[in-house]
N, C-alpha and C positions, 0 to 999 in steps of 0.2 A: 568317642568310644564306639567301636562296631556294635552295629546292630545283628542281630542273626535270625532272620525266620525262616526255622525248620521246613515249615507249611510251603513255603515257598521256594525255596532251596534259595535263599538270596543272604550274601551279607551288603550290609550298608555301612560305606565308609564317609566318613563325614571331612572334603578339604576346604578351607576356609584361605581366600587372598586375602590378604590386607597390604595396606601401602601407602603410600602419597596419597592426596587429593589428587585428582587429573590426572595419576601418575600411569595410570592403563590397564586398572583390575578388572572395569566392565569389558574393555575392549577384548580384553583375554576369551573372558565367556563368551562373548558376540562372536570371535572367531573360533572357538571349537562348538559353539552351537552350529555354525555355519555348514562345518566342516564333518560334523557326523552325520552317518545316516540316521536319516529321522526314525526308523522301526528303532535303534539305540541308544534315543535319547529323549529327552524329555523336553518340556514348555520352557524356556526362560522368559522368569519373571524379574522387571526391574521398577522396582520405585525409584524416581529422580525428581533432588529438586535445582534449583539454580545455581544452589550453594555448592554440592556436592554433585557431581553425577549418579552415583550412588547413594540413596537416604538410608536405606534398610539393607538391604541384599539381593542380589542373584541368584538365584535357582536353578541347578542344571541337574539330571542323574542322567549320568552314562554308565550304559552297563558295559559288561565283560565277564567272558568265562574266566572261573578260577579252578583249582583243585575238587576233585571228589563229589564231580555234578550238582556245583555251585555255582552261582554267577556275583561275581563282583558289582556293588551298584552303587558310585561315585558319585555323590551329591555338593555341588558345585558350590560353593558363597563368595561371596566379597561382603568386605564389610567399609561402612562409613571411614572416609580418609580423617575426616578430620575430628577436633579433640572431643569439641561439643558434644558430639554424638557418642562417646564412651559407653553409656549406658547402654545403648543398642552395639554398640562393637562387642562387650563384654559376653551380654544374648546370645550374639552368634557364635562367637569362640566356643560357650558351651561344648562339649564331649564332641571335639576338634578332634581328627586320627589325623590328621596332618597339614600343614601350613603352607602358604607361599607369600614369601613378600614380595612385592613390588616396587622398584627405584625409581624414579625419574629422572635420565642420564644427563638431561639438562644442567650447563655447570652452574646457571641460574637458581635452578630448583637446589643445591645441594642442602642449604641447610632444612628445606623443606623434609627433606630425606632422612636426614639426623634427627629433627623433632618428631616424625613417621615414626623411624626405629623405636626411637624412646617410647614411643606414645602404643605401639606394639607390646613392648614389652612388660611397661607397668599395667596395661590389660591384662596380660597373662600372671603377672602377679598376683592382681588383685583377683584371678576368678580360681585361685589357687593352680595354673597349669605351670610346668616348664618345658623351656627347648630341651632340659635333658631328656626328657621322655617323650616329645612330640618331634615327628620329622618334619624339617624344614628345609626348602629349596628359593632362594634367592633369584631373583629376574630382574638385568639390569634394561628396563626398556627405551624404548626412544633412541637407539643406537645410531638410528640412520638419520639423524640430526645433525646439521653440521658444526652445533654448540654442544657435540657431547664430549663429558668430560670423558680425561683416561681411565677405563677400567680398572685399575691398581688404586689411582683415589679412592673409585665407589667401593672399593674391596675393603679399604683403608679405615674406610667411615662405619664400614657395615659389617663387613664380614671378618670382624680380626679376633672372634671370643676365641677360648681355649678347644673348640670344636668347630673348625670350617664346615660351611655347609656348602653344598652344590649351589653353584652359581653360573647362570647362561645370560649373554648376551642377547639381547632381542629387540623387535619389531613390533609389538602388538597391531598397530594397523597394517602393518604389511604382510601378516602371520608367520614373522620369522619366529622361530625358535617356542613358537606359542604351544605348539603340542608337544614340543621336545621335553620343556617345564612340565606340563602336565605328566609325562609320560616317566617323568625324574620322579616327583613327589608319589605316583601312583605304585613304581615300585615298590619307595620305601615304608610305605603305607603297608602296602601287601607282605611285605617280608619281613616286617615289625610281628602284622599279624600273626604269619605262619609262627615264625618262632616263638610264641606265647601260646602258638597250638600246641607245639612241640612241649612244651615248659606246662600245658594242663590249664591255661590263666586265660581261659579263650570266654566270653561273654554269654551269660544266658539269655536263651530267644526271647524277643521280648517285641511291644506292639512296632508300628512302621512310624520313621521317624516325618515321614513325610508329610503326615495330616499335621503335624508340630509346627512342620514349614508352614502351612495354607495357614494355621492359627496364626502365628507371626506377621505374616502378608496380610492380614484382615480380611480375608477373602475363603 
């Protein structure tokens, strides 16, 4: 759910990856940390452990101007691939304004992918959220592998509800298509918002979600 502080003319959009183990959610962050200038972004922080490469989450805020001498400020997560870790996945999900999952185009990984999905979606169950109301953009990574499967399978497997969602080919190590994804979900993010400005349903200013984050990180 957006945050809005008046004080600071800022809203806070909350996007959350999830995906495979190994399947390329830190990588994503690691390349648009890279890739921004540092005055418009923020520290990424990573907890890793052997199991996962991600234990907890990623932290990233990139700002942007938006409408009416506001600045948009996009707070970055991934969450734990795998199931063990539910309790902390569910955490992060929390007042999500928008999603991205992550595939692992490997034809190896497929059913990796299919228990991912699943294991996505009964998250969002259990913390009361749906895709009807949350936007979601798909990234099928690992493309430039020479075991990847046909994109029409990974569509096949994933992407066949009664609502397609946007879905991009990609690289994350190689930053193919990695800000393209970002720059997919940040629209809909943004124009979800606007129109519930429009509609009156728009959030009261309320504290910064960020100190939430540092409590989470134990730090």
């Amino acid at each position: 759910m957006a945050v809005i502080h008046a004080d600071r003319r800022t809203v806070n959009f909350k996007i959350v990856y999830c995906g495979t183990p190994i399947g390329g959610k830190t990588t994503n962050l690691q390349h648009i940390h890279a890739c921004l200038d540092p005055k418009s972004r923020g520290e990424l922080v990573s907890l890793s452990t052997t199991a996962d490469r991600t234990l907890f989450f990623d932290f990233l805020a990139v700002e942007a101007p938006i409408l009416n001498g506001y600045t948009a400020k996009f707070q970055l997560y991934t969450v734990p691939g795998q199931a063990v870790y539910n309790a902390t996945y569910q955490l992060v999900l929390q007042q999500a304004d928008g999603l991205v999952f992550v595939a692992d185009s490997q034809m190896d990984r497929m059913r990796e992918n299919v228990q991912a999905w699943d294991n996505f979606r009964n998250n969002l169950r259990l913390n009361g959220q749906s895709l009807d109301e949350l936007p979601l953009v798909i990234q099928y990574n690992k493309r430039d592998l020479p075991n990847a499967a046909p994109i029409e399978y990974l569509e096949y497997l994933i992407n066949q509800g009664a609502h397609r969602c946007q879905s991009f080919e990609a690289s994350a190590a190689r930053g193919h298509n990695v800000l393209t994804t970002l720059n997919a979900i940040s629209h809909e993010v943004l124009g979800r918002f606007m129109a519930k400005m429009q509609q009156g349903q728009v959030p009261q200013p309320m504290a910064s979600r960020s100190s939430s984050a540092a409590a989470m990180a134990g730090v």
